[in-house]
C-alpha positions in Angstrom: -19.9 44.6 24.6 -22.4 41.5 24.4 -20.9 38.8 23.0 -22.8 35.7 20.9 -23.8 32.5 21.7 -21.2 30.0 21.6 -23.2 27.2 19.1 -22.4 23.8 18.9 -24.5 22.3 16.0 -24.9 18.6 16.2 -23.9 16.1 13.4 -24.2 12.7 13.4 -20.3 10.7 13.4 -20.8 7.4 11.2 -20.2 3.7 13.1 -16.4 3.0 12.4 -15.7 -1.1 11.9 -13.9 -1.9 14.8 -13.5 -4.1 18.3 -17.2 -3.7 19.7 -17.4 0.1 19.9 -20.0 2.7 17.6 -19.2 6.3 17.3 -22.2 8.3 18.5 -23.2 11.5 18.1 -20.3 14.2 18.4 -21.0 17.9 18.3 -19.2 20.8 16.4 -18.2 24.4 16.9 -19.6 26.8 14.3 -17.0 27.4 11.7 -16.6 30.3 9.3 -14.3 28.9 6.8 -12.4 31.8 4.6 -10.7 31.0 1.0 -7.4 33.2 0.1 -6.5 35.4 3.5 -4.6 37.5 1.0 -7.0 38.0 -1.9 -10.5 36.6 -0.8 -9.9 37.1 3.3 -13.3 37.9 4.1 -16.1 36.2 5.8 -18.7 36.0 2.7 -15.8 33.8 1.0 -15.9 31.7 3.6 -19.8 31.3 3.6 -19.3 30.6 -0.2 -16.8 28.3 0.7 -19.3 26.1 3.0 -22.3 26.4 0.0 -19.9 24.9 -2.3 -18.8 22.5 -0.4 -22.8 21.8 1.0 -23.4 21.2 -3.0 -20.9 19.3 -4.1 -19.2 17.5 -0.7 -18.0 15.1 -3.3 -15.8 17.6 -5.3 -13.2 18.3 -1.8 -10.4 16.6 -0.2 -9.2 18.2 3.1 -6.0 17.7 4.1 -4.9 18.1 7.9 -3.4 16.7 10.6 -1.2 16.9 14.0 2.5 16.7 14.9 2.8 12.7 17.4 4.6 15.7 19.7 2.3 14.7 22.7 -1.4 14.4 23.2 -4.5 16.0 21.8 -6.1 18.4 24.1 -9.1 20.1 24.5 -8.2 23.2 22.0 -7.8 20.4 19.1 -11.3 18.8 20.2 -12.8 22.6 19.7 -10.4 24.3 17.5 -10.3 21.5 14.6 -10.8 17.9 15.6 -15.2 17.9 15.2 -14.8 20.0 12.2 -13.1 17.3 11.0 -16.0 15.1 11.5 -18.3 17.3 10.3 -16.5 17.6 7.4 -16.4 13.9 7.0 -19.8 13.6 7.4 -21.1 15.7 4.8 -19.4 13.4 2.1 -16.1 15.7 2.3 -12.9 13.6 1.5 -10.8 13.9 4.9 -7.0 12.7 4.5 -5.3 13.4 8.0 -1.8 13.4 8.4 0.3 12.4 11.1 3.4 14.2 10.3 6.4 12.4 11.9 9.4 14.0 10.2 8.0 17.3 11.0 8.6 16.3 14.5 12.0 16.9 14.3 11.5 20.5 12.9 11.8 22.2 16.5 13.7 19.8 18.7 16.6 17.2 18.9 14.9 13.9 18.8 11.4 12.5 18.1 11.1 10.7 21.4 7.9 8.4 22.7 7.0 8.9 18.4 5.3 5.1 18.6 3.5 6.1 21.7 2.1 9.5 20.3 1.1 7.7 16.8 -0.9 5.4 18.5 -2.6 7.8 20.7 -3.5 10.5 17.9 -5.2 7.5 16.5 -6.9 6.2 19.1 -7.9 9.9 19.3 -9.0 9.9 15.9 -11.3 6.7 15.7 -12.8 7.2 19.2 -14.1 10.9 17.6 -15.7 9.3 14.6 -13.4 9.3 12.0 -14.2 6.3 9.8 -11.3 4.5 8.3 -14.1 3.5 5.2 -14.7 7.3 4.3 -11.5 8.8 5.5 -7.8 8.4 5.4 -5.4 8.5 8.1 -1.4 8.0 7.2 2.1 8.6 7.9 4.6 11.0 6.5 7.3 8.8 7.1 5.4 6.0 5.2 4.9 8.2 1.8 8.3 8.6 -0.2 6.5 10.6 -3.0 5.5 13.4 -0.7 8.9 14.1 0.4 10.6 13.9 -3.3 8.1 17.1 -4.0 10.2 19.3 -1.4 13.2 19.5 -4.4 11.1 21.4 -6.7 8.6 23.0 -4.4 12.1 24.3 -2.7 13.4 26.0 -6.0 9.8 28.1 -6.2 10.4 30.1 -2.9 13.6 32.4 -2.0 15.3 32.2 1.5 14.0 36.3 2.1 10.0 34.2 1.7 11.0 31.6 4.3 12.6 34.4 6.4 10.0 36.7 6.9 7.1 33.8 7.7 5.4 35.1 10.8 4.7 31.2 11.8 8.0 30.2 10.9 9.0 33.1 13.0 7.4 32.2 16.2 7.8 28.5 15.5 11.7 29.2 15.8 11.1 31.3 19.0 9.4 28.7 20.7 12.1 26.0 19.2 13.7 23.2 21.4 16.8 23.4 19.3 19.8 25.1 20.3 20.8 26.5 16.6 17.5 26.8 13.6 17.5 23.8 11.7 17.0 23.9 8.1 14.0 21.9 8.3 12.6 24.2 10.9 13.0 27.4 7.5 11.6 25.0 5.4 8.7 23.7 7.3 6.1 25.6 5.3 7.2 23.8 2.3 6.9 20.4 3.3 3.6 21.0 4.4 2.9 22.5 1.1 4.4 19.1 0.0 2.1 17.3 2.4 -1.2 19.3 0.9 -0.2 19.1 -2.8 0.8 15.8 -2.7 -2.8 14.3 -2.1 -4.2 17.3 -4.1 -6.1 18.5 -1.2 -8.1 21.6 -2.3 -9.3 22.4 1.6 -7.1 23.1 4.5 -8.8 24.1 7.8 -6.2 26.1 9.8 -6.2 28.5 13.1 -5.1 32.3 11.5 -1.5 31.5 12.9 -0.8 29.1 10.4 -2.7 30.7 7.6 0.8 32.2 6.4 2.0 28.8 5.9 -1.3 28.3 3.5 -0.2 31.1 1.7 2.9 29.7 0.7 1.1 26.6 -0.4 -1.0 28.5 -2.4 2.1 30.5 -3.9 4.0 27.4 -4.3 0.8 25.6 -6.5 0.4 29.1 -8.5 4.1 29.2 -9.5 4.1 25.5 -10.5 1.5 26.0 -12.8 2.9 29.1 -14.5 6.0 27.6 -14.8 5.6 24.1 -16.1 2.0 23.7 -16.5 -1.4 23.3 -14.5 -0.7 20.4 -12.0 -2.1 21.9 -9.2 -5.5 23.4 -7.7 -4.7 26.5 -5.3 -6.0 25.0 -1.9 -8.9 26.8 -0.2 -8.4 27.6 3.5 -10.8 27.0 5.9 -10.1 29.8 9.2 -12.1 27.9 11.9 -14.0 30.7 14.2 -13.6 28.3 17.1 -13.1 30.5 19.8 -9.5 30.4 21.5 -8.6 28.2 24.2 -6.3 29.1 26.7 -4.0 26.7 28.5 -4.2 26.2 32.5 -0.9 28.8 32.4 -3.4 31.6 30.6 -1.0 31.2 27.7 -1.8 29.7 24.1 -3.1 25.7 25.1 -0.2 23.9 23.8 0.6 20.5 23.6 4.8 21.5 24.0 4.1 24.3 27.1 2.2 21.7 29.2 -0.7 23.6 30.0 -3.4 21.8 28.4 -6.0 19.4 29.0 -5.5 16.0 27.5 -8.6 14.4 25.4 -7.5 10.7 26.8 -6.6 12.2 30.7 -8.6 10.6 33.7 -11.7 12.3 35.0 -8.9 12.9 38.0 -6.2 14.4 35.8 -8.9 16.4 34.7 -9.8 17.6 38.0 -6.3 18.3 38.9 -5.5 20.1 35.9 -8.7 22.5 35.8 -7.9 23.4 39.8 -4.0 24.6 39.2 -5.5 26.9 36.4 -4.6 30.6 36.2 -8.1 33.0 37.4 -7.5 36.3 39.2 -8.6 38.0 42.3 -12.1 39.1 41.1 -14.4 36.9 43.5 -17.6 37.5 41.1 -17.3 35.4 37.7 -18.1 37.1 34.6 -17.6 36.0 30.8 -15.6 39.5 29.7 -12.4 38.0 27.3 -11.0 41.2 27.2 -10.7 42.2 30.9 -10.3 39.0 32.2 -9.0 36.4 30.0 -8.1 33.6 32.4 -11.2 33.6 34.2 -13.4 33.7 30.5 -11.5 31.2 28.6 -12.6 28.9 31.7 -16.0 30.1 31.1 -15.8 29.2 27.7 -14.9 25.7 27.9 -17.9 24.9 30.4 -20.1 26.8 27.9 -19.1 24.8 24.7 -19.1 21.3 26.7 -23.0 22.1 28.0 -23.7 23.7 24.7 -24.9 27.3 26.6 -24.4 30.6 26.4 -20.8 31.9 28.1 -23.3 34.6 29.8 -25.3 32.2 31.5 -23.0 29.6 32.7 -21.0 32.5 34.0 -24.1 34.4 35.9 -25.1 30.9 37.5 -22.0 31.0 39.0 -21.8 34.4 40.3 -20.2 35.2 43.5 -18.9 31.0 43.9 -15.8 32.4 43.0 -12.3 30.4 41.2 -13.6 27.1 43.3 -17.1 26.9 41.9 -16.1 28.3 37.9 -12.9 25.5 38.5 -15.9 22.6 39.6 -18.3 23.4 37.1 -15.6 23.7 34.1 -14.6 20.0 35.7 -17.9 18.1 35.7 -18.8 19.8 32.2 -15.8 18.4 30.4 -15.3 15.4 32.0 -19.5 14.7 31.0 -18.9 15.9 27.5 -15.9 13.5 27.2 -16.9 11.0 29.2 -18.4 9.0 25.6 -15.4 9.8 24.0 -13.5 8.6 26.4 -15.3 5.2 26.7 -15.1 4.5 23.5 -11.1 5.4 22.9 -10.7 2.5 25.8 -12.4 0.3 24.2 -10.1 0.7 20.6 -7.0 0.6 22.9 -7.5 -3.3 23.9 -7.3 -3.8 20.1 -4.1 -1.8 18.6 -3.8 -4.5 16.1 -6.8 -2.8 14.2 -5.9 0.4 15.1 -2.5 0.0 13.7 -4.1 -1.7 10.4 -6.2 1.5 9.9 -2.8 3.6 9.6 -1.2 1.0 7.4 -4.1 0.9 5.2 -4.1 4.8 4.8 -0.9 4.6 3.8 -1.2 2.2 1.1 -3.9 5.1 0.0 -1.6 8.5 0.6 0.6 6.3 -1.0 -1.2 6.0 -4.3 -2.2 9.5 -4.3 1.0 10.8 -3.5 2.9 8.8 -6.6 0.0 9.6 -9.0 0.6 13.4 -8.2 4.6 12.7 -8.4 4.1 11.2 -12.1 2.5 14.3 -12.6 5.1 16.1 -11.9 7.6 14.8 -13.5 5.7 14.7 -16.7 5.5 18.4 -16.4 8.7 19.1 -15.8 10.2 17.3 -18.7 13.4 15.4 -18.3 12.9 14.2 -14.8 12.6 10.2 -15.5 
């Protein structure tokens, strides 16, 4: 079966205000956002999606964000992270979320959480997310957001936050001895997190499109219940193609098998060379029949910007040393800006800390504003 070109269209990240550094020009997967999976799953929803947004950038807020549960890797730079950017970009309002309770959903303690928090945004300003267009904040930092839970809680039953496939495999893959109710509950605190701002966009991977779902159940039933409050949230299904970690499994930031955005050009290196391949000699780009050896493939072919094909038939009969040394100096070239630019914001965590503490003065406002809301709807909760 011949498979597509992998397409990176180019956008144009905006100069963020900061210690001596300018965001240059970053590059983006191809997306096919989708609205509803359950009533609009389709892919002409999602182009419809995009024209929307294309006319009216102005009229969106995305909402998203990443768990401070270690580094971003190169599946976040692909899957989500230039989206992001892009997004931004084309006048979209971006809110991202670091989600610090949450870290606590799946294990005992939210260890080295100042260290991650600094480093997602470090991650974040270094990409091109301008603190003047977007807003980055804390869900720690946002009372508001949290007091939603109580009566997003009383809209689902326990049989809903059961059978969540997410929630499911979130628990399988759990640090914690016993399931935590936080950990049943996760999907409605991030239903919490996306209501709160009123974000009407949420770019997911499909395995988290169930917890969308919920939002978009929890927003419905709000409204039919105590009044129109709330927009259901679009989701945006990112056709990013999957990244496997260095293990061939999912890349994870919690299975250490991935590739770190901030690593060295030699933790790079060392990373790429204990990567899972096979015992075929000849490299091909077939993700079926040989998974390991394509998702390697892929990742040289998205950082050159070229066809999976051709980057694999150059290599040919070079075998797992040559795919391993190509996939090396392609990423550590493609990051290699990036990377410059993320050292240069770490000799000044002063600002980098005062563009967090700004966005939370702004979640802030948003979040109360929506709480007032609320409670206004509600009736007697004063």
């Amino acid at each position: 079966m011949t498979t597509p070109a992998v397409t990176t269209p180019a956008v144009t990240a905006a100069a963020t205000t900061a210690p001596a550094t300018t965001a240059p020009a970053t590059t983006a997967p191809a997306t096919t956002p989708a609205a509803s999976v359950e009533a609009h799953g389709t892919e002409a929803r999602g182009t419809e999606l995009e024209r929307r947004i294309a006319q009216d950038p102005g009229g969106f807020r995305v909402l998203t964000g990443d768990r401070p549960t270690g580094p971003l890797h190169l599946g976040h730079y692909f899957g989500s992270l230039l989206n992001r950017v892009r997004l931004q970009n084309l006048g979209v309002e971006v809110v991202v979320l670091i989600p610090d309770y949450q870290v606590i959903t799946d294990r005992d303690t939210a260890e080295r959480l100042g260290e991650y928090t600094d480093g997602l945004l470090l991650d974040y300003l270094a990409l091109g997310i301008d603190p003047a267009r977007s807003t980055v904040f804390c869900h720690s930092a946002v009372p508001a957001l949290n007091q939603l839970m109580l009566p997003f809680l009383s809209l689902v039953s326990v049989a809903e936050l059961n059978r969540n496939p997410t929630v499911k495999d979130e628990i399988a893959h759990s640090r914690q001895s016993t399931v935590s109710g936080l950990m049943l509950t996760y999907p409605v605190h991030q239903a919490a997190d996306i209501l709160s701002c009123k974000g009407n966009v949420v770019p997911v991977g499909r395995d988290q499109a169930p917890h969308l779902e919920l939002t978009r159940t929890i927003a419905r039933r709000f409204n039919e219940r105590y009044g129109a409050v709330f927009q259901e949230p679009d989701i945006m299904l990112s056709a990013a193609p999957l990244l496997l970690g260095t293990d061939g499994t999912k890349m994870s930031k919690s299975r250490a098998n991935s590739v770190p955005l901030g690593a060295t050009a030699d933790e790079t290196a060392r990373l790429i060379r204990g990567a899972t391949t096979d015992a075929e000699r000849h490299i091909t780009y077939d993700p079926d029949a040989r998974p390991n050896v394509s998702s390697l493939v892929l990742l040289a072919a998205l950082c050159l910007d070229r066809d999976p094909h051709e980057v694999a038939a150059e290599i040919g009969d070079g075998g797992a040393a040559a795919l391993k040394r190509t996939v090396t100096d392609a990423v550590n070239s493609h990051l290699a800006p990036f990377r410059a630019r993320r050292a240069e914001y770490a000799k000044d965590l002063a600002f980098v800390r005062s563009v967090l503490r700004a966005g939370n003065e702004r979640a802030n406002a948003l979040a109360e504003a929506t709480l007032d809301e609320v409670r206004e709807a509600m009736g007697a909760f004063r």
